[in-house]
Each structure stands twice: as C-alpha cells, then as structure tokens.
N, C-alpha and C positions, 0 to 999 in steps of 0.2 A: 354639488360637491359635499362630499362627509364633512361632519364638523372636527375641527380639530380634538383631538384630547391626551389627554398625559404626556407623554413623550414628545411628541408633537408639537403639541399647544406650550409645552415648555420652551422647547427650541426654537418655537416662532416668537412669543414673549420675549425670550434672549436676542437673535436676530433685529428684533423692534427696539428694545430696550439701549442697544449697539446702535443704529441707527440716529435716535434720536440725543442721545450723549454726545454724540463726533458732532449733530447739527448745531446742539447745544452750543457749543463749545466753540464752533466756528462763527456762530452768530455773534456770541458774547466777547471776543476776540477780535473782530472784525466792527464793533461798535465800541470798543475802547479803547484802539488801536488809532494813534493819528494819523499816522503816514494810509490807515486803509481806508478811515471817513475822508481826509482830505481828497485825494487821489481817486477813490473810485477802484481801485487795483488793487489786487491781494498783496501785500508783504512775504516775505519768505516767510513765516512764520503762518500765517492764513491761509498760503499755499498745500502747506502741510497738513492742516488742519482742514481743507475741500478735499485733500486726496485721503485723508481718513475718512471723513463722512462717504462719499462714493463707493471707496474698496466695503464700508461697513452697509451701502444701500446696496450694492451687488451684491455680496453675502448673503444678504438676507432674504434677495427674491430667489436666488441660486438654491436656495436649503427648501 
C-alpha cells in the first residue's frame, strides 16, 4: 500500500484524532460516573458518549 501523504495523511490524522477524543471522553466519563462504576452499565450520559466514539471509529475506517 502507498504511504499516506498530504491530503490524506491529513484526513487520516483527523479521522484518528476524532476517534481517540470520543474514547477519551467516554473512558473518563464512565470512571467518574457512580451510577457507571457501580453498575457495570452505561448511564444515558455514557451511552451517548459509546455512540460518539463508534459513529467517530466508523468514520474513520470509511474515509
């Protein structure tokens, strides 16, 4: 496979960058969150926050 570059390698940086914020985000959310350590089970809130990371991991192998 060619190596990525410019335009590309941008879009996949971005793609990645997207990715890893929404996991970010859900991990840190989800370890602060009582009702999601107690429980074991996403909260509406964490819920929201798995379907951003997904919609943002699909995105990224799609591009």
């Amino acid at each position: 496979m060619a190596e990525r570059t410019g335009l590309v390698q941008a879009q996949h940086r971005a793609g990645e960058a997207a990715v890893q914020t929404a996991y970010s985000a859900f991990i840190k959310h989800t370890q602060d969150c009582p009702p999601c350590r107690k429980t074991g089970a996403d909260c509406a809130k964490a819920a929201g926050l798995r379907k951003a990371y997904r919609d943002a991991k699909d995105q990224a192998v799609a591009a």
